[in-house]
Phi, psi and omega in degrees: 000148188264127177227119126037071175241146201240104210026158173265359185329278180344116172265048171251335169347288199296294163027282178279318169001267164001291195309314189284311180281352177267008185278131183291354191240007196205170191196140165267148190242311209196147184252176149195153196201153189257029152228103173312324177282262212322330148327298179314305197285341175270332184267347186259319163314002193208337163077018168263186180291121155260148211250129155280014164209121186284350170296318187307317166307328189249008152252066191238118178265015157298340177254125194273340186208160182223158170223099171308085188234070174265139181309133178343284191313345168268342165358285191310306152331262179346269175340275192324297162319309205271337173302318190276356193276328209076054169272156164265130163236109177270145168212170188262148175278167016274167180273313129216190174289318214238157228257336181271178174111303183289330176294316178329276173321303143337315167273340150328295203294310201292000181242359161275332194053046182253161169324088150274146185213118170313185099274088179248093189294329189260025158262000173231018154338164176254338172292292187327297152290016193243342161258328160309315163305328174306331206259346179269326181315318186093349159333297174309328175102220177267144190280113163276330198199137166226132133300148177210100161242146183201119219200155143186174223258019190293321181258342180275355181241347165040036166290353170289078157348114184348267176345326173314300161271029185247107199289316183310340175272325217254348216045016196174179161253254203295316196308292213309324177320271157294312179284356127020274195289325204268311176326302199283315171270009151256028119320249165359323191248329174253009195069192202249176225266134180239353168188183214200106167244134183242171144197118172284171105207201214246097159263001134260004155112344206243035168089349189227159185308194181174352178188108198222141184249138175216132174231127180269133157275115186278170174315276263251009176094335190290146134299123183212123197270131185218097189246149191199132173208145169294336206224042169223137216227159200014029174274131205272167156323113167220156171221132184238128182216153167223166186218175181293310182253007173184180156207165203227138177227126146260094190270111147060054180086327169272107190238142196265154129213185192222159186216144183306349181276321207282345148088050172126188191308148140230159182236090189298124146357127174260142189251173179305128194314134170281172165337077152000138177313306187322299185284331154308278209280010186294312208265334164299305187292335191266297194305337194111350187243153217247120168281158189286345163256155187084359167001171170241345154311305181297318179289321175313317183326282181000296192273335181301329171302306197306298188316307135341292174315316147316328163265348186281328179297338195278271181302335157072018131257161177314143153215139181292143162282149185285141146303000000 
């Protein structure tokens, strides 16, 4: 399959770049980029196509799918263009800023019926399936409480690229970013999210949060802590979860948990990596059929969390997730 790449903004770009291009099924055909030199320089370094105009591109049919790492805020445009041209679309989260915006898109996608895929990475993680089987066993009992931090030095060490803090692109800072992740995967470990209480704040000066806390109300009575920072220097990975019968801790991929049956620690084996996102939809787009995972549903959840999450920081209140 011929794929697309829709700006070089994203510093996850080169990446899917990689990806796409080291996958056998799959190849970049053509660029297009809202800085035309930088655009240029990525298509001549790949021997693709360069396009100055993205209406051209996506009537081009040789090309089947585009992958979108364009600044947030173009989100909508793009997406919204390449669904109805009939493109498949992998994009890096967030899906968008503003929840109608994401709704917009969702209904692009689901009335065009093309492939869509999130990039949500540490759900096809080797720690991850290994907390999922657990969490699908039932072992653990019913989930009262998850922790999720995911923290690094992007601004006190200041390797983040400018554009990064630029809200009108980004709709945010540490949150909309980094904090990505630890949102979708207590979703992901919890179900979905019924309010929101946040506190950001700005400790370099650069206009957006950079060290941010949001505790979630689950449907089901369960709590979920959601930590991220930009200004925090060795801090591991960790996800933390309890339940009515166990609990589980992963520090930086490695995890123990104990259960009222296991009678002390166990530290389970790790399996093999699931699919990259990237190659999940490469193998979705081949068979023709929409995986169960990376939804354009789940990413919608996502901004409807962010939105939240932004206004309880805003407002220095609880605020209900939008249905």
């Amino acid at each position: 399959m011929n794929v697309a790449l829709i700006s070089a903004w994203h510093v996850h770009a080169g990446e899917y770049f990689n990806r796409f291009n080291n996958n056998p099924n799959s190849q970049i055909t053509a660029v297009w980029d809202e800085i035309p030199e930088r655009g240029r320089a990525w298509a001549e370094k790949n021997g693709s196509r360069f396009y100055e105009s993205y209406d051209e591109l996506i009537a081009d049919p040789t090309i089947d799918a585009v992958c979108i790492t364009s600044p947030t805020n173009l989100h909508p445009e793009l997406m919204i263009k390449a669904a109805k041209a009939g493109k498949h679309i992998f994009t890096e989260k967030v899906l968008a800023i503003t929840p109608e915006d994401a709704r917009a898109i969702t209904a692009a996608v689901k009335e065009a019926g093309v492939i869509f895929t999130i990039c949500f990475p540490h759900e096809s993680e080797p720690p991850f399936l290994v907390i999922r089987d657990l969490l699908d066993s039932g072992k653990l009992g019913k989930i009262t409480y998850a922790k999720f931090r995911k923290a690094h030095t992007g601004s006190i060490d200041n390797w983040l690229p400018a554009f990064f803090y630029d809200k009108e692109q980004c709709g945010g800072g540490a949150m909309m970013d980094l904090g990505a992740h630890p949102m979708y995967l207590l979703e992901w470990a919890l179900g979905k999210t019924k309010a929101v209480t946040s506190t950001f704040t700005e400790m370099t000066g650069r206009g957006v949060e950079d060290n941010a806390v949001s505790v979630l109300e689950f449907e089901g009575g369960a709590i979920g802590v959601s930590e991220t920072s930009f200004v925090s220097w060795g801090n591991p990975l960790v996800f933390e979860i309890s339940g009515t019968d166990g609990w589980l801790l992963m520090t930086d991929g490695e995890i123990r948990y104990q259960t009222r049956e296991s009678g002390g620690w166990v530290r389970p084996e790790l399996p093999e990596r699931a699919p990259h996102p990237v190659d999940y939809f490469v193998d979705s787009v081949m068979s023709g059929k929409q995986g169960s995972m990376y939804t354009v549903d789940e990413a919608l959840n996502l901004t409807l969390l962010m939105d939240a999450a932004y206004k309880s920081a805003e407002s220095g209140r609880k605020v209900t997730v939008e249905a």
